[in-house]
MARBA-3410 file (N, C-alpha, C, O; in Angstrom, 1 decimal):
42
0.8,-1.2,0.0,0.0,0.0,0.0,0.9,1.2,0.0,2.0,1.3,0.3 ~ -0.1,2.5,-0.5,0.6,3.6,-0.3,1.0,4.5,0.8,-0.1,4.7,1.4 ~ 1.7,5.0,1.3,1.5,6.0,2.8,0.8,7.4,2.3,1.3,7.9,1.3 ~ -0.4,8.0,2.9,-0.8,9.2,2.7,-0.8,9.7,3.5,-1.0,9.2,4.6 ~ -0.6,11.1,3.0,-0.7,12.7,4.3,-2.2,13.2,4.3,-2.5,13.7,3.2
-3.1,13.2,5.2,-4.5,14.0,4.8,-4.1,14.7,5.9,-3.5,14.4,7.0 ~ -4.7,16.2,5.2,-4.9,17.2,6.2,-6.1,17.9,6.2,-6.4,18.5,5.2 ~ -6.8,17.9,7.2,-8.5,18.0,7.1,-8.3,19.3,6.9,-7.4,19.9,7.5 ~ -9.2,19.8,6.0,-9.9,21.4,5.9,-10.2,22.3,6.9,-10.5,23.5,6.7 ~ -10.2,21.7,8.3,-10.9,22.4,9.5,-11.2,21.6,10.2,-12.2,20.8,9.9
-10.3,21.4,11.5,-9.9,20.5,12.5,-11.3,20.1,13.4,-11.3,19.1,14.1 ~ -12.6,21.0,13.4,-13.9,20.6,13.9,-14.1,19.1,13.6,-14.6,18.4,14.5 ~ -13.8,18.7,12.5,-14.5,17.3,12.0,-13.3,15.7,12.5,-13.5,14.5,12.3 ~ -12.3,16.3,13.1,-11.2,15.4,14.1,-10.7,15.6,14.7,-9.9,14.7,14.8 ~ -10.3,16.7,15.7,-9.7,17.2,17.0,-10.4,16.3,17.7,-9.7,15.3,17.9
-11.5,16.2,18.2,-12.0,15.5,19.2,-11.6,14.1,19.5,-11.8,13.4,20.5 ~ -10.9,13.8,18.4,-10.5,12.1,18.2,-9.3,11.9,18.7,-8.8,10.7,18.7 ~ -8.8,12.5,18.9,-7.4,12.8,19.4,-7.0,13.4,21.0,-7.6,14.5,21.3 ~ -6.2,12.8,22.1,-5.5,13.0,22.7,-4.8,14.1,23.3,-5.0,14.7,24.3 ~ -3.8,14.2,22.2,-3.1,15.4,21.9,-3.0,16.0,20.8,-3.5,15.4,19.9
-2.2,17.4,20.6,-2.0,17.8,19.8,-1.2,18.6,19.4,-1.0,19.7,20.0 ~ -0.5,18.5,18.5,1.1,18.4,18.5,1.5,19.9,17.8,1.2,19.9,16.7 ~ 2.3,21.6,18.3,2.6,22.0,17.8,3.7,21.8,17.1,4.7,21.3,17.5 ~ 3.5,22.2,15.9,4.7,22.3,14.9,5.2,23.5,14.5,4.3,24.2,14.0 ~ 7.1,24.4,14.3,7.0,25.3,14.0,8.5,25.1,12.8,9.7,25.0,13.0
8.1,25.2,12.3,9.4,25.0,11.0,10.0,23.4,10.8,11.2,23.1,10.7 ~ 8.9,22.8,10.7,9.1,21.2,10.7,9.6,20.5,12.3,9.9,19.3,12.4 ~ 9.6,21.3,13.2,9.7,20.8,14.6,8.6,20.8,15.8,8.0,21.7,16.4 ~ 8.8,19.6,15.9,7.7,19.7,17.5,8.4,20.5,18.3,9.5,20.3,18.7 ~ 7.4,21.7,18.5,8.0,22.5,19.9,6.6,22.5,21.0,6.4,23.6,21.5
6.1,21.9,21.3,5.0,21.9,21.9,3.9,20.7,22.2,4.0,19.9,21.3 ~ 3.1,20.5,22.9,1.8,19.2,23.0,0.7,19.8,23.8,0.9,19.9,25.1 ~ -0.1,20.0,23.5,-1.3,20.2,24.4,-2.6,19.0,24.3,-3.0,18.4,23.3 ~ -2.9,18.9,25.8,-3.8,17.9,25.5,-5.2,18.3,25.5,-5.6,19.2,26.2 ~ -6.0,17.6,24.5,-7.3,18.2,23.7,-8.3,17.7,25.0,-8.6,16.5,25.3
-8.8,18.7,25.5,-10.3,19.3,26.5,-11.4,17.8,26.0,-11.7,16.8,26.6 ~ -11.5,18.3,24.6,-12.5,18.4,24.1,-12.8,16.0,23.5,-13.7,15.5,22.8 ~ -11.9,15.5,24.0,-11.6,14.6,23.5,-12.8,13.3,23.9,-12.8,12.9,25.0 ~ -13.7,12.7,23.0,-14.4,12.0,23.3,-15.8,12.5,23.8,-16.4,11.6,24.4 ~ -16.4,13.6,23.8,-17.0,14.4,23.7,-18.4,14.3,23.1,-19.4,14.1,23.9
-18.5,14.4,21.8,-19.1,14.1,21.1,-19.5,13.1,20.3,-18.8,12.8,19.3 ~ -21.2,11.9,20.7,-21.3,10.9,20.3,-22.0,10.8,19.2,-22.2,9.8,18.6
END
């Protein structure tokens, strides 16, 4: 199989599915915050 990159249009429709969330600033993680909002919505 192939490896793909998706990058959603507007994080409303999967942030919640997620844990954490990883800042990135010039191709480096400098940062993690963990998402409030996680599991949330059934």
């Amino acid at each position: 199989g192939e490896v793909l990159t998706i990058i959603p249009n507007h994080v409303c429709t999967c942030v919640n599915m997620h844990d954490e969330a990883f800042l990135v600033r010039g191709g480096e993680v400098v940062g993690c915050w963990r998402v409030a909002a996680r599991g949330k919505i059934r």
